[in-house]
Wavefront OBJ file of the C-alpha trace (Angstrom):
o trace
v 86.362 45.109 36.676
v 85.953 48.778 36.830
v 86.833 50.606 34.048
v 87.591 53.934 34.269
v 87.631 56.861 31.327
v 91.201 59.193 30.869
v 88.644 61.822 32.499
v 87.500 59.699 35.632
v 91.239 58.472 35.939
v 92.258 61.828 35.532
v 90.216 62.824 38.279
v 90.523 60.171 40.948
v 94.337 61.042 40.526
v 93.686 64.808 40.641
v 95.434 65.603 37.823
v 94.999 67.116 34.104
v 93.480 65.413 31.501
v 96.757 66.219 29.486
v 99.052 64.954 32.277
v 96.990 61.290 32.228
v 97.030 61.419 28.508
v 100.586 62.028 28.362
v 101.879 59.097 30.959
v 99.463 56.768 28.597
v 101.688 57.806 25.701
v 104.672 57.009 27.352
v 103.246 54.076 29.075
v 103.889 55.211 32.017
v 100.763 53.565 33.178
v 98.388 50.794 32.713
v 95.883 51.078 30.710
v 93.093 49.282 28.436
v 92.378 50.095 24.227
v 89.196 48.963 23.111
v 89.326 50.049 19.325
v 90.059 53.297 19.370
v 89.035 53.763 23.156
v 91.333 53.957 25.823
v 90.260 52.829 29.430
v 92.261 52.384 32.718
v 91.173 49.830 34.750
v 90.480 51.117 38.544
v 92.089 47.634 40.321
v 95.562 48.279 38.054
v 95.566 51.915 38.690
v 95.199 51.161 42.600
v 98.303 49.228 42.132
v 100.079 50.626 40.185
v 99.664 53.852 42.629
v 101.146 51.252 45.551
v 103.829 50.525 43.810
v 105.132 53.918 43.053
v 104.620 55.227 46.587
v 107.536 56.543 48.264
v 108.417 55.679 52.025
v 110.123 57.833 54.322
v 113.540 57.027 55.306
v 114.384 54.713 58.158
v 115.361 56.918 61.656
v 115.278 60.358 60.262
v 113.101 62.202 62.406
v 110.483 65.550 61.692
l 1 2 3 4 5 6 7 8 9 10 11 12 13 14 15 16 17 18 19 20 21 22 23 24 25 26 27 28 29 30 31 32 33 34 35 36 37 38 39 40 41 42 43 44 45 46 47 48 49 50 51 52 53 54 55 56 57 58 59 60 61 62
């Protein structure tokens, strides 16, 4: 298991610091507390990615 730091997540998901912080809050997104430590695990984070990816509709053309 690969856990990641709100900076490291922050960064493979190239956005602010603030922004990851923010969705943890809310929990909009999985994430680890260790004490007073947070941590997002890299696996969950994958996944949870997949499942909020958005497909292009069926027979509409570019």
């Amino acid at each position: 298991m690969e856990l990641l730091t709100v900076s490291e997540a922050a960064s493979m998901l190239n956005l602010k610091v603030g922004r990851v912080r923010a969705a943890i809050f809310r929990r909009e997104i999985p994430y680890i507390k260790i004490g007073a430590l947070v941590r997002l695990n890299r696996t969950e984070l994958i996944k949870w990615l997949d499942g909020h990816t958005i497909l292009p509709r069926r027979g509409t053309e570019c």
